[in-house]
Structures are given as C-alpha cells and as structure tokens.
PQR file of N, CA, C, O and H, with PARSE charges and radii, in Angstrom:
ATOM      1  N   UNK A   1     -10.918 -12.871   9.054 -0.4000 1.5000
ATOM      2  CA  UNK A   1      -9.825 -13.496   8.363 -0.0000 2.0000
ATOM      3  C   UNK A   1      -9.290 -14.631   9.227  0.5500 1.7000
ATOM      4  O   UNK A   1      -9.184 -14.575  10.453 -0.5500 1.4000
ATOM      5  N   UNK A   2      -8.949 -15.714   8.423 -0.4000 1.5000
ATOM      6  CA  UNK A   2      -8.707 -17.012   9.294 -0.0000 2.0000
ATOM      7  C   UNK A   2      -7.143 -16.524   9.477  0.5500 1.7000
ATOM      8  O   UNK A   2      -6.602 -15.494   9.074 -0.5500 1.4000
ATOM      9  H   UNK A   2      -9.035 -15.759   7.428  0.4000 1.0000
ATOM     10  N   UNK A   3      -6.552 -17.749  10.308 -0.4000 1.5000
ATOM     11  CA  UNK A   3      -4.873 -17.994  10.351 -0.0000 2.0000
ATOM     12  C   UNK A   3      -4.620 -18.523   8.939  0.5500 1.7000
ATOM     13  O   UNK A   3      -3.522 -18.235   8.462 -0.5500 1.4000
ATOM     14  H   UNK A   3      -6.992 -18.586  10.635  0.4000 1.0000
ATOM     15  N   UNK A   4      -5.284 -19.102   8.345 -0.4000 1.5000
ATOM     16  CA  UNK A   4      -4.312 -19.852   7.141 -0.0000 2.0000
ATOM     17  C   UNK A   4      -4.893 -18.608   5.701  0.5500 1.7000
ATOM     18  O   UNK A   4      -4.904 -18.962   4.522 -0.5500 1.4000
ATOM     19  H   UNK A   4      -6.176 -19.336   8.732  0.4000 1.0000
ATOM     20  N   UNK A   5      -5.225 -17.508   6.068 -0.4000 1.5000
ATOM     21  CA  UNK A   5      -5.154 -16.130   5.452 -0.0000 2.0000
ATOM     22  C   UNK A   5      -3.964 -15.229   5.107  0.5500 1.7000
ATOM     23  O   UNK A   5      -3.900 -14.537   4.091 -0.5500 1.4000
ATOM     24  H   UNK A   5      -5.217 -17.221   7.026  0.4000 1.0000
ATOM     25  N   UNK A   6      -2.623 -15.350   6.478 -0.4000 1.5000
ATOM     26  CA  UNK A   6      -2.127 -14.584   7.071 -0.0000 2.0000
ATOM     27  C   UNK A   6      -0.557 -15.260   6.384  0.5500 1.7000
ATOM     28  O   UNK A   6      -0.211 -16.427   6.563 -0.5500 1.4000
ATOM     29  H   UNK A   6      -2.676 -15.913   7.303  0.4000 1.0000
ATOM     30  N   UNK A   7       0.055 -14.481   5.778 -0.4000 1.5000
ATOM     31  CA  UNK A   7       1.185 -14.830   4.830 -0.0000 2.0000
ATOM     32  C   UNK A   7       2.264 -15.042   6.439  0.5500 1.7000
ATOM     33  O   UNK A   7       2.117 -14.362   7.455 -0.5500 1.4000
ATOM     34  H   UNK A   7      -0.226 -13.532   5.632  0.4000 1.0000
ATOM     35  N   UNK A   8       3.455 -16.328   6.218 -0.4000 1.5000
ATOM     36  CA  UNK A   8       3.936 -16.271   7.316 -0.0000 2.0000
ATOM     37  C   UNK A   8       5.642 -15.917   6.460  0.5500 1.7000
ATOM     38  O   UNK A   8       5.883 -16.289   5.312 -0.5500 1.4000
ATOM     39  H   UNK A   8       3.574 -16.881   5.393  0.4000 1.0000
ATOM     40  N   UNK A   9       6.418 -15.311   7.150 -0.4000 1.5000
ATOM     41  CA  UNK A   9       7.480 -14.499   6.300 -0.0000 2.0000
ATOM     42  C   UNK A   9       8.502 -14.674   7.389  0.5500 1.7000
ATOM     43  O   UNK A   9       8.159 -14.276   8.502 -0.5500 1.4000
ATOM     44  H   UNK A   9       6.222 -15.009   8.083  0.4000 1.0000
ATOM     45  N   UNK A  10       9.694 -15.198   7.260 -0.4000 1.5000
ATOM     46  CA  UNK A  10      10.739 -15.906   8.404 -0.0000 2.0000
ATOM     47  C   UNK A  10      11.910 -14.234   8.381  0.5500 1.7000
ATOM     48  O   UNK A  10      12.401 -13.817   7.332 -0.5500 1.4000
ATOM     49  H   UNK A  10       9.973 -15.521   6.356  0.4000 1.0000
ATOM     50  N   UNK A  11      12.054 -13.781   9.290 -0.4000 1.5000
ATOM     51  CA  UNK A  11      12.665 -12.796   9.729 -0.0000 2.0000
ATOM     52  C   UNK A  11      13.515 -12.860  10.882  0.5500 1.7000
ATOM     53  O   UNK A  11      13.579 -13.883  11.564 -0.5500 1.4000
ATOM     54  H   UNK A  11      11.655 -14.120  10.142  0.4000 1.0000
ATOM     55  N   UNK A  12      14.325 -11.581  11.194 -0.4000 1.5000
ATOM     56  CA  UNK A  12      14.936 -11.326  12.360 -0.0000 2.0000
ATOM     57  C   UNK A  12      14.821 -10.620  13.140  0.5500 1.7000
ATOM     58  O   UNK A  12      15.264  -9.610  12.594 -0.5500 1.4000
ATOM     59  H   UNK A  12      14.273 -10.751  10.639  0.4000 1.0000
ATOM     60  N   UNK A  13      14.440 -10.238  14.436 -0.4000 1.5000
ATOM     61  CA  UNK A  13      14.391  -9.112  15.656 -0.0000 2.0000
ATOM     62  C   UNK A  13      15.925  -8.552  14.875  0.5500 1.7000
ATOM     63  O   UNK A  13      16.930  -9.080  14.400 -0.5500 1.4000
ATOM     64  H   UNK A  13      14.081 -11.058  14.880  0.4000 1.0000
ATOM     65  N   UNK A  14      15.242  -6.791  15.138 -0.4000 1.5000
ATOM     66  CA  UNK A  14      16.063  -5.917  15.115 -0.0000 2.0000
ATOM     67  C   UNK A  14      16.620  -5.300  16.298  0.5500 1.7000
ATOM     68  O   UNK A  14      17.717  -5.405  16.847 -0.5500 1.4000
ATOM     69  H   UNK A  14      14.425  -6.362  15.524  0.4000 1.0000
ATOM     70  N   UNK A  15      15.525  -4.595  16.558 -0.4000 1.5000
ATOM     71  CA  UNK A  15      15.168  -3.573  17.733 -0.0000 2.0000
ATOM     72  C   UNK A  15      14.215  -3.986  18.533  0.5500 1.7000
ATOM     73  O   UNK A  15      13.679  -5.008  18.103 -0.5500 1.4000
ATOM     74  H   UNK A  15      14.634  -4.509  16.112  0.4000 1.0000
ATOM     75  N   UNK A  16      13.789  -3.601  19.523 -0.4000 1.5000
ATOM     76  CA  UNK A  16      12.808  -3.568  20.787 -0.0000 2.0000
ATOM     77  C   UNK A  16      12.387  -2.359  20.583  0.5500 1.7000
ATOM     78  O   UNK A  16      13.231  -1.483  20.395 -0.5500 1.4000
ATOM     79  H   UNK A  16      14.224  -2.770  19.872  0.4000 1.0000
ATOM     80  N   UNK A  17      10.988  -2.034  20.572 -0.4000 1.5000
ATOM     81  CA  UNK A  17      10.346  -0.719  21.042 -0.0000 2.0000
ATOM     82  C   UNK A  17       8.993  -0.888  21.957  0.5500 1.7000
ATOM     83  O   UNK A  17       8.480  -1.886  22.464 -0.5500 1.4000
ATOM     84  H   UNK A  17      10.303  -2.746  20.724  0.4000 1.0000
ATOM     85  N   UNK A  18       8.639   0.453  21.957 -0.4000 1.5000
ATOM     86  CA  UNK A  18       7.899   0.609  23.070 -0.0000 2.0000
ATOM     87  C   UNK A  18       6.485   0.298  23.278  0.5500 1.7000
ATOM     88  O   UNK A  18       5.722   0.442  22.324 -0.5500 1.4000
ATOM     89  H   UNK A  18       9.056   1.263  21.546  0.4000 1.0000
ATOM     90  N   UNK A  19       6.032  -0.117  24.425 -0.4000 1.5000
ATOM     91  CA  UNK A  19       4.551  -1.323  23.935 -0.0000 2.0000
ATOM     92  C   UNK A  19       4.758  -2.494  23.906  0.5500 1.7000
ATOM     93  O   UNK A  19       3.860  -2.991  24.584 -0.5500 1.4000
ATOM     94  H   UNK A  19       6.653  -0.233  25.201  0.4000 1.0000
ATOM     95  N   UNK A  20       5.419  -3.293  23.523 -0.4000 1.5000
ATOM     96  CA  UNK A  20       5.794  -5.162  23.574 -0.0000 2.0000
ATOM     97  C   UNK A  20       5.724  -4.850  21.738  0.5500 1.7000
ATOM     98  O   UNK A  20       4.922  -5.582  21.157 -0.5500 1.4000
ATOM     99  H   UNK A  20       6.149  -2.888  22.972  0.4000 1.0000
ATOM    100  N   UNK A  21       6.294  -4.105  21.080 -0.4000 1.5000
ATOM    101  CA  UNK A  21       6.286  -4.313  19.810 -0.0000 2.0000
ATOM    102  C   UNK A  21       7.683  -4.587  19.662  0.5500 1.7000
ATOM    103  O   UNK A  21       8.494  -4.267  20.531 -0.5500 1.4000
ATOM    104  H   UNK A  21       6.946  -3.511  21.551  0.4000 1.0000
ATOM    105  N   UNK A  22       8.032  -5.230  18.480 -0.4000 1.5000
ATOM    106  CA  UNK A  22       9.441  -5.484  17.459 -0.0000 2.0000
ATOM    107  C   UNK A  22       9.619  -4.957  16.398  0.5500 1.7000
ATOM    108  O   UNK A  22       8.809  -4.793  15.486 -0.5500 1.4000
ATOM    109  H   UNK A  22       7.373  -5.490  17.774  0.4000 1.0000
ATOM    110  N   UNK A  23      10.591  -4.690  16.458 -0.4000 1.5000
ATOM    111  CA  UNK A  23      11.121  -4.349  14.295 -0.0000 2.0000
ATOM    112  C   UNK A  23      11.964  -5.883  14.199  0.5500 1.7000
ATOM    113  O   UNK A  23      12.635  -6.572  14.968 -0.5500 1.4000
ATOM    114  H   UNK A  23      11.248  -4.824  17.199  0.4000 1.0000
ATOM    115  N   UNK A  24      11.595  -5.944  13.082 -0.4000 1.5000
ATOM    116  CA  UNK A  24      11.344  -7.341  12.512 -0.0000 2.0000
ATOM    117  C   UNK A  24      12.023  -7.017  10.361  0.5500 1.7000
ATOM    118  O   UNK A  24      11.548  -6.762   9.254 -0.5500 1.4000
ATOM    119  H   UNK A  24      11.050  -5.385  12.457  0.4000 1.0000
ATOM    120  N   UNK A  25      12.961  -7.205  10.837 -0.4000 1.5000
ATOM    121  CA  UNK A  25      13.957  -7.609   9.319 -0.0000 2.0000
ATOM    122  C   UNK A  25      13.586  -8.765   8.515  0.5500 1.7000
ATOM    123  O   UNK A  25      14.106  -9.854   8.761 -0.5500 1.4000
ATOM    124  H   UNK A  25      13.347  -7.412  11.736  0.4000 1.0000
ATOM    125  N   UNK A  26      12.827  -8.645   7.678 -0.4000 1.5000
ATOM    126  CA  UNK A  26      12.030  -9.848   7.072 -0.0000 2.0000
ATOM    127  C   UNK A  26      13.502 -10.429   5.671  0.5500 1.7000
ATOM    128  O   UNK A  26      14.070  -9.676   4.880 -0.5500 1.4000
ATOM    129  H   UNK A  26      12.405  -7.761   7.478  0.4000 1.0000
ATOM    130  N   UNK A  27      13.679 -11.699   5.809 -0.4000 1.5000
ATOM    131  CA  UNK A  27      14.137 -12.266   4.837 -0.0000 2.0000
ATOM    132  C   UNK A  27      13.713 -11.780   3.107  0.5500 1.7000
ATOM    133  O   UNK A  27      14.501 -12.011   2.190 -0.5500 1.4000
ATOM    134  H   UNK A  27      13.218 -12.310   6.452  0.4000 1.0000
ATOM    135  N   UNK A  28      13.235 -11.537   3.026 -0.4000 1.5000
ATOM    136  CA  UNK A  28      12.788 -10.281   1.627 -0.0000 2.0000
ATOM    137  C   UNK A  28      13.424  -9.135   1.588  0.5500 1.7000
ATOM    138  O   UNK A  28      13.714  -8.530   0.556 -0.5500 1.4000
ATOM    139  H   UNK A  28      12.595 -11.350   3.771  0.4000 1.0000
ATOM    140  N   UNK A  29      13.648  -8.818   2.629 -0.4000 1.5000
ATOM    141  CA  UNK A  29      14.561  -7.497   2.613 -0.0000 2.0000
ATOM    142  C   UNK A  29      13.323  -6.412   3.298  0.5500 1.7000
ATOM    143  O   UNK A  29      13.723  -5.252   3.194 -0.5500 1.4000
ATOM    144  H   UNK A  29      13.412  -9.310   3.467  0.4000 1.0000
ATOM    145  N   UNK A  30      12.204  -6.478   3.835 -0.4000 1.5000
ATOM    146  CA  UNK A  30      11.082  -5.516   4.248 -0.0000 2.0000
ATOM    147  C   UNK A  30      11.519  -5.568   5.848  0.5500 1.7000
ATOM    148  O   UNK A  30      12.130  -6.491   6.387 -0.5500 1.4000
ATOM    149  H   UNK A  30      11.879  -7.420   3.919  0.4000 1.0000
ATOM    150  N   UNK A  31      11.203  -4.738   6.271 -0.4000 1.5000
ATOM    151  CA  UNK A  31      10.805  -4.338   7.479 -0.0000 2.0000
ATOM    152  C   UNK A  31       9.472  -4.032   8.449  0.5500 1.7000
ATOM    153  O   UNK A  31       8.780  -3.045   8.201 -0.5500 1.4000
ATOM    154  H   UNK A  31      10.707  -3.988   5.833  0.4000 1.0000
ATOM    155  N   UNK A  32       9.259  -4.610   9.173 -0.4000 1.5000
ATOM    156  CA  UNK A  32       7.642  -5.119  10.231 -0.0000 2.0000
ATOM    157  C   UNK A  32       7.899  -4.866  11.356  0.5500 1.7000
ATOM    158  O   UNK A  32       8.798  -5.114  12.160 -0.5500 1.4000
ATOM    159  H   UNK A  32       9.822  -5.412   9.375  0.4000 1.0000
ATOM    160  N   UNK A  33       6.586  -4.096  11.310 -0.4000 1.5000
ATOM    161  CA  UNK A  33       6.467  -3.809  13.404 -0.0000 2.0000
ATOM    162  C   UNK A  33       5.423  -5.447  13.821  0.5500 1.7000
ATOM    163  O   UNK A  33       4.326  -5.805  13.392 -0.5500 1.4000
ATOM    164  H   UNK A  33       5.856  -3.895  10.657  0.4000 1.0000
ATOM    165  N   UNK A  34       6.187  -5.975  14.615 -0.4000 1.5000
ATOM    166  CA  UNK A  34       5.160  -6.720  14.816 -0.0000 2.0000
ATOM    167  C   UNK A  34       5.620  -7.341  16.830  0.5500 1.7000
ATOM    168  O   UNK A  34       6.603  -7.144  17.544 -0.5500 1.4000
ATOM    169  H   UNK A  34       7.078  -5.684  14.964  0.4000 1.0000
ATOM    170  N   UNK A  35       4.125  -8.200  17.066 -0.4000 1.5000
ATOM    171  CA  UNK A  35       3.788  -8.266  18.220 -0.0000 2.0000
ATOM    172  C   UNK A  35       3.852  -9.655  18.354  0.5500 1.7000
ATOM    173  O   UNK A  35       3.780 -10.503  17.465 -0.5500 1.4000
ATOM    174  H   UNK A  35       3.326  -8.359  16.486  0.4000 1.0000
ATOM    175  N   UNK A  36       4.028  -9.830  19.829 -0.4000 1.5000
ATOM    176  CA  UNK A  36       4.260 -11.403  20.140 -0.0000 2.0000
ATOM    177  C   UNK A  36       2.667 -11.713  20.080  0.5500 1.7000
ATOM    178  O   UNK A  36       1.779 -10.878  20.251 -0.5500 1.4000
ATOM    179  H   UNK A  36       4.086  -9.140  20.551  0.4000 1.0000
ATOM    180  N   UNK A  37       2.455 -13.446  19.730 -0.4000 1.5000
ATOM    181  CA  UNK A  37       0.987 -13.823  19.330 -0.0000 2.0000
ATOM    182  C   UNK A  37       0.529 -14.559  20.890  0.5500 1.7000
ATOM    183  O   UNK A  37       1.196 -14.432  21.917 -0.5500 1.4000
ATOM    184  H   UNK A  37       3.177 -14.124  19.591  0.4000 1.0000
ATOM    185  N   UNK A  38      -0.469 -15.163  20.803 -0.4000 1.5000
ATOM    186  CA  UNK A  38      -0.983 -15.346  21.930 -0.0000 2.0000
ATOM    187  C   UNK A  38      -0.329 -16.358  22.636  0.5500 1.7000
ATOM    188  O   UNK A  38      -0.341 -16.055  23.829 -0.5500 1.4000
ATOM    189  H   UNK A  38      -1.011 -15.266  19.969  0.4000 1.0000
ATOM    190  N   UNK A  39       0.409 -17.746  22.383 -0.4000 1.5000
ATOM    191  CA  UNK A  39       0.977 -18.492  22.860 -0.0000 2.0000
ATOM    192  C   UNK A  39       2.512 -18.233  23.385  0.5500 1.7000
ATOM    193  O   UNK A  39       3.177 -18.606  24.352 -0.5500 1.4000
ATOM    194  H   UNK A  39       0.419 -17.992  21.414  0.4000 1.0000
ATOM    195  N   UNK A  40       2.682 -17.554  22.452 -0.4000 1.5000
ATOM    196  CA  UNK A  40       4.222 -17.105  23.220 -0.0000 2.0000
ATOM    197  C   UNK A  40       4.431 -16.054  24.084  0.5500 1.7000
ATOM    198  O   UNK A  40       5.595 -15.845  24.426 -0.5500 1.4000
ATOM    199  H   UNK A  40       2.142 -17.251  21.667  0.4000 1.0000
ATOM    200  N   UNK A  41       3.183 -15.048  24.691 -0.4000 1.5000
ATOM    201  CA  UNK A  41       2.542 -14.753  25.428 -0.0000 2.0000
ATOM    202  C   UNK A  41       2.375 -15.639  26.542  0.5500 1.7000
ATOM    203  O   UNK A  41       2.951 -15.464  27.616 -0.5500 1.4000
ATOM    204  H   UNK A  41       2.237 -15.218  24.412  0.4000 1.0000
ATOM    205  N   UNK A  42       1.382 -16.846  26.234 -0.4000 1.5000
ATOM    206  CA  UNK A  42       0.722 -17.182  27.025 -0.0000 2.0000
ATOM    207  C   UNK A  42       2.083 -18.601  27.880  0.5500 1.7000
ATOM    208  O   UNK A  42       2.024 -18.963  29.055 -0.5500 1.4000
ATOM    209  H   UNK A  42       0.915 -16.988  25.362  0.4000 1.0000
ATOM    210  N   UNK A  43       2.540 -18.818  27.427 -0.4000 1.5000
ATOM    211  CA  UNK A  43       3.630 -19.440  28.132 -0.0000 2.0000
ATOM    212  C   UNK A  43       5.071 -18.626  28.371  0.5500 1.7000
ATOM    213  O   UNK A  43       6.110 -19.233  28.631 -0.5500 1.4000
ATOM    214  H   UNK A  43       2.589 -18.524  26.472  0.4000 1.0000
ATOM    215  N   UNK A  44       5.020 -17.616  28.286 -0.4000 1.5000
ATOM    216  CA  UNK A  44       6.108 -16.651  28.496 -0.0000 2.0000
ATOM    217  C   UNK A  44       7.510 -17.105  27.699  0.5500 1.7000
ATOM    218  O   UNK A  44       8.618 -17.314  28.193 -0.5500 1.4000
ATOM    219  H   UNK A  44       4.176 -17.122  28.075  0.4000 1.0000
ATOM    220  N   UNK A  45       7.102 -17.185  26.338 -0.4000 1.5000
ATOM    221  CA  UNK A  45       8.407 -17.007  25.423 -0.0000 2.0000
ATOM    222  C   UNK A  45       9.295 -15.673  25.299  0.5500 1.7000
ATOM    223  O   UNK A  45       8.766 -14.832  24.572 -0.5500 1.4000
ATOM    224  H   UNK A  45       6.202 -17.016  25.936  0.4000 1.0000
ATOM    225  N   UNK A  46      10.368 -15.349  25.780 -0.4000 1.5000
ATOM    226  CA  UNK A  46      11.157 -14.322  25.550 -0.0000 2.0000
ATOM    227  C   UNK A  46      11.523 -13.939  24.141  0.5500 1.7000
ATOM    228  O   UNK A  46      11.852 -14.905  23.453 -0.5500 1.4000
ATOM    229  H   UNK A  46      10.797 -16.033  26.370  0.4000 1.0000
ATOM    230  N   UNK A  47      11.547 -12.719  23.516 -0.4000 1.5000
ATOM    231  CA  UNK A  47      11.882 -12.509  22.222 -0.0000 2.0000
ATOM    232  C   UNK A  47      13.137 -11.471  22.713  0.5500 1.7000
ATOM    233  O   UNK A  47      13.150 -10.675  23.652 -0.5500 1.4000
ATOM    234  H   UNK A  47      11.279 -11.934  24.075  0.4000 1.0000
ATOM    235  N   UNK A  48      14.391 -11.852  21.518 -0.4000 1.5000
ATOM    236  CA  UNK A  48      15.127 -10.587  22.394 -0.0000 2.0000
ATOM    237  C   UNK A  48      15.901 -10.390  20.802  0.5500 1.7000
ATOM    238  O   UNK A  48      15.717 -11.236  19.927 -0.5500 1.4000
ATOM    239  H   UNK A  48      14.381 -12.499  20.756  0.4000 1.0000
ATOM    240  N   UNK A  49      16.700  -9.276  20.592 -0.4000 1.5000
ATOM    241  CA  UNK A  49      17.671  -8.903  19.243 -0.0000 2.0000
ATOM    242  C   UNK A  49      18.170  -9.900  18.789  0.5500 1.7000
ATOM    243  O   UNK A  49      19.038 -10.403  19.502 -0.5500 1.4000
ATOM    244  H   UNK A  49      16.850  -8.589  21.303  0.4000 1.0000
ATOM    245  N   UNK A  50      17.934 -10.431  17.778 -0.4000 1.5000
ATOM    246  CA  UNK A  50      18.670 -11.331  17.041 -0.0000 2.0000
ATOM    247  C   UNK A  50      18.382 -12.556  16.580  0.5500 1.7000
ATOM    248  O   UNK A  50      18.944 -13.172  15.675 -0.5500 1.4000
ATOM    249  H   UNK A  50      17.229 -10.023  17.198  0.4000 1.0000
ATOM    250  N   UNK A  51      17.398 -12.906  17.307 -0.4000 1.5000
ATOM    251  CA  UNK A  51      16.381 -14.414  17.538 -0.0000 2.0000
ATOM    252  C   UNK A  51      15.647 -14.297  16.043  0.5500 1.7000
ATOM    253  O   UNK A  51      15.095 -13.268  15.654 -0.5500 1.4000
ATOM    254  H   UNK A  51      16.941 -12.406  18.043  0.4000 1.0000
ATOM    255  N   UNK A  52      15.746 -15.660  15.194 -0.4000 1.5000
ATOM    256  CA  UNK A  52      15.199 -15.464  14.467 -0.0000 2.0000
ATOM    257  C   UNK A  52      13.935 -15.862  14.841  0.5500 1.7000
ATOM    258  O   UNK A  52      13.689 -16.567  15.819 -0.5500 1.4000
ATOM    259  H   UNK A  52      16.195 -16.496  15.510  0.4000 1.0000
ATOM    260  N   UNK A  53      12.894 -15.280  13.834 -0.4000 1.5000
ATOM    261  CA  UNK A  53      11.121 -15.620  14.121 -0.0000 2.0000
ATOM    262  C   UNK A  53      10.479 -15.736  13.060  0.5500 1.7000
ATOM    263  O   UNK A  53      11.085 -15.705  11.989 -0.5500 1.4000
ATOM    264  H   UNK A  53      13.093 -14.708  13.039  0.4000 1.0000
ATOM    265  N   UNK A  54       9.516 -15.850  13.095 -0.4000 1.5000
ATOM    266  CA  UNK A  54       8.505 -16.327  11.947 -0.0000 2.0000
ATOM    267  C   UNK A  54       7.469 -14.944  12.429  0.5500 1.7000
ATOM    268  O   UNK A  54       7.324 -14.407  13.527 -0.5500 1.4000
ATOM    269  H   UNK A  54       9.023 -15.875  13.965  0.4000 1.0000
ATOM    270  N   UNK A  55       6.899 -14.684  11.192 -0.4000 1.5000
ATOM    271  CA  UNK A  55       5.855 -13.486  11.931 -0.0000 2.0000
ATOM    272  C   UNK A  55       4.773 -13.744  10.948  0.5500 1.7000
ATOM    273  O   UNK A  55       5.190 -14.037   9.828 -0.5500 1.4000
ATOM    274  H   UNK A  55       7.017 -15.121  10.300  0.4000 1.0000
ATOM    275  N   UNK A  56       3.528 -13.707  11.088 -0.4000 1.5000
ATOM    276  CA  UNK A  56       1.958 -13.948  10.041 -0.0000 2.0000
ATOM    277  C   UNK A  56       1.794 -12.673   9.667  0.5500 1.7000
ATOM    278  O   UNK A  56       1.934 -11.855  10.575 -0.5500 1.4000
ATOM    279  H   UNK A  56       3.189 -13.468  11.998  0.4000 1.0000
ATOM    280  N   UNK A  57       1.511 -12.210   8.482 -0.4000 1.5000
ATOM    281  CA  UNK A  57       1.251 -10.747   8.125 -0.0000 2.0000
ATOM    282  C   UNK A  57       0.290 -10.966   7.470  0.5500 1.7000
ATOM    283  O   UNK A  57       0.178 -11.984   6.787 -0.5500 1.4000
ATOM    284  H   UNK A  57       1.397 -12.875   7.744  0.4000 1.0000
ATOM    285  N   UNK A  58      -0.944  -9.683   7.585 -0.4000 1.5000
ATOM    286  CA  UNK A  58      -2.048  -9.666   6.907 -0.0000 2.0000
ATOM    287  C   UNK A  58      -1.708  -9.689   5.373  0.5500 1.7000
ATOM    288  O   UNK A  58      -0.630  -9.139   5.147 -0.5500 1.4000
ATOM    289  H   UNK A  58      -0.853  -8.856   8.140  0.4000 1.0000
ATOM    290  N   UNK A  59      -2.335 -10.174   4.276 -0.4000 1.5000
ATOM    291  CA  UNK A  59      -2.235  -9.625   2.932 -0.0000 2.0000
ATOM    292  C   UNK A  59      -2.490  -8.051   3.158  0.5500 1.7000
ATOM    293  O   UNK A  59      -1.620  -7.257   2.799 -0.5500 1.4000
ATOM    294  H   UNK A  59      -3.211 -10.621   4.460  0.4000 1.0000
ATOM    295  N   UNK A  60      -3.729  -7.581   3.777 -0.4000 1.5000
ATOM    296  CA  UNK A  60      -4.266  -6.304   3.732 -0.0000 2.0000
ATOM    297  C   UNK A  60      -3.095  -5.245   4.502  0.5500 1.7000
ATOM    298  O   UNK A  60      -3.383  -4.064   4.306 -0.5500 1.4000
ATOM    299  H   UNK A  60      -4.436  -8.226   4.069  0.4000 1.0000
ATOM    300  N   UNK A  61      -2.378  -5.362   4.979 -0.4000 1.5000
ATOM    301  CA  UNK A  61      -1.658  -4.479   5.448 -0.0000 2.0000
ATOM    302  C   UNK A  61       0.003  -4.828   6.029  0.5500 1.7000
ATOM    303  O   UNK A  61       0.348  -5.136   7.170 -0.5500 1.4000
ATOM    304  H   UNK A  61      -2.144  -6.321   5.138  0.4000 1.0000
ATOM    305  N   UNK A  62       0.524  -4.719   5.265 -0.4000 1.5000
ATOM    306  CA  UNK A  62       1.502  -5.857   5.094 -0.0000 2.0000
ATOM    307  C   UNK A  62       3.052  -5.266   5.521  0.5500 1.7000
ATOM    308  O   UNK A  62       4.100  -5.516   4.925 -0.5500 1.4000
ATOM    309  H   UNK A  62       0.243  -4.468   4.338  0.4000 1.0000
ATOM    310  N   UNK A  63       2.841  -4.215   7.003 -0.4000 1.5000
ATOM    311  CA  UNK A  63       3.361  -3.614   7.500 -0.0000 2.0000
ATOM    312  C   UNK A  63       3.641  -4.353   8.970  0.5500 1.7000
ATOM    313  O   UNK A  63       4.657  -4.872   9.432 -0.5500 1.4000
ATOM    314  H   UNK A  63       1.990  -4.012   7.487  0.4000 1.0000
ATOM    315  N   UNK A  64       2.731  -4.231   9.329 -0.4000 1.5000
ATOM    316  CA  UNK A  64       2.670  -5.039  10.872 -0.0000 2.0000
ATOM    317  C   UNK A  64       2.291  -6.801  10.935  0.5500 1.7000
ATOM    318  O   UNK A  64       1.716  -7.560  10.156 -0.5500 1.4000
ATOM    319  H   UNK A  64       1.906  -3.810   8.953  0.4000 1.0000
ATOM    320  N   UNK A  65       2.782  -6.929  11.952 -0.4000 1.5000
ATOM    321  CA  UNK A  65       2.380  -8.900  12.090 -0.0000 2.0000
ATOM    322  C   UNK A  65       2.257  -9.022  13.890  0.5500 1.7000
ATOM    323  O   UNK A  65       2.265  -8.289  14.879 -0.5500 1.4000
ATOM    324  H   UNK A  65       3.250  -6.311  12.585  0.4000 1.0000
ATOM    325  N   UNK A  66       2.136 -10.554  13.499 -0.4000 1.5000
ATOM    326  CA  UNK A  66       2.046 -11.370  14.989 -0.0000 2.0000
ATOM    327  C   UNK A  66       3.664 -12.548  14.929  0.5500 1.7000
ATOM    328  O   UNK A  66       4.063 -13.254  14.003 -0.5500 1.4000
ATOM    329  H   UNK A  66       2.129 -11.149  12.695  0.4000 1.0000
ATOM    330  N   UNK A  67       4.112 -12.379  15.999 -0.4000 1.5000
ATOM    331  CA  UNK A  67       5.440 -13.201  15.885 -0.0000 2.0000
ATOM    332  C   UNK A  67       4.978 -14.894  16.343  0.5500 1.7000
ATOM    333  O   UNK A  67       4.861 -15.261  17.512 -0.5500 1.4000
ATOM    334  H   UNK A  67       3.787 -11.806  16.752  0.4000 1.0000
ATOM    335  N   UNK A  68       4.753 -15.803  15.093 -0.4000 1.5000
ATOM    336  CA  UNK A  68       4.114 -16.773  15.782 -0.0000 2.0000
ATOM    337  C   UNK A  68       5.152 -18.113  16.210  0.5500 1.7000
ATOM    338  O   UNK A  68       4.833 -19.025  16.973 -0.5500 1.4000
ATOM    339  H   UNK A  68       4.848 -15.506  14.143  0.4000 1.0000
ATOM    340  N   UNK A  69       6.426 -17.963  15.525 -0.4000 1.5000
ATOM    341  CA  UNK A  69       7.100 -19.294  16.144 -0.0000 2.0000
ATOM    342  C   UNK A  69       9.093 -18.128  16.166  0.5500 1.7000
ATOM    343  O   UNK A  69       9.675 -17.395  15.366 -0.5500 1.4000
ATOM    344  H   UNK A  69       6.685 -17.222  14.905  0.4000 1.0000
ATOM    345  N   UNK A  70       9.301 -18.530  17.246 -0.4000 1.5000
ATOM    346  CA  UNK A  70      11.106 -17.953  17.861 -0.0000 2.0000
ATOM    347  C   UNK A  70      11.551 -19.613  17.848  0.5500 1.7000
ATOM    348  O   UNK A  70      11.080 -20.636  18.344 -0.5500 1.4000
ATOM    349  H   UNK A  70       8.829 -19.126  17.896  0.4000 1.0000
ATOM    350  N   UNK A  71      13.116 -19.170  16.712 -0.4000 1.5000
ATOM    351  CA  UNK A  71      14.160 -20.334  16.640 -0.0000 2.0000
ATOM    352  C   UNK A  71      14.564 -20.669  15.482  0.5500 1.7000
ATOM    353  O   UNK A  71      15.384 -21.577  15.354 -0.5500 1.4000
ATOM    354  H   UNK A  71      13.499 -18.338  16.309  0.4000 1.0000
TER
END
C-alpha cells in the first residue's frame, strides 16, 4: 500500500501510553492508537497532550495510524 492509500484524519493527542504509542481524538469524533512516522522520529519531533496532529490511517484497519505532521 502506497502513502497516497492511507486516509489522513486531523486529530488531537489525548494520552501517552506505553511503547511510543498515542491516543489520538480524531476530529470525527473516533479514537486511534497511533505512532510517530519516520521523520518526526528521525529529526526528533516531540509529541506531547494536546498538540494537534495529522495521523494516515489504513482504509483496512482504521483503528491505528502513523502521526505524520504536529501543529
């Protein structure tokens, strides 16, 4: 599955849990465990409660994501 596959859904950090995962309050009203993506990783972007984010969610499983842009 490519990136331009991956539905992108503008949300809010809830919580912090354990692993480098987030709960993630999606503007729809859903709720997502999701993980920081490789660039905000790879330059050490901080995610912390409250920050809004953007997160890519599979069509196929539309529970979990990747957090791809904080702000």
């Amino acid at each position: 599955m490519s990136k331009d596959d991956l539905l992108q859904i503008p949300g809010r950090v809830t919580e912090l849990l354990a692993g480098g995962h987030f709960r993630i309050a999606g503007d729809n009203g859903r709720q997502f465990v999701a993980r920081i993506s490789g660039r905000l990783r790879r330059f050490h972007i901080k995610v912390i409660p409250g920050d809004h984010v953007t997160i890519a969610v599979s069509p196929y499983d539309p529970t979990h994501g990747l957090i791809v842009h904080r702000g």
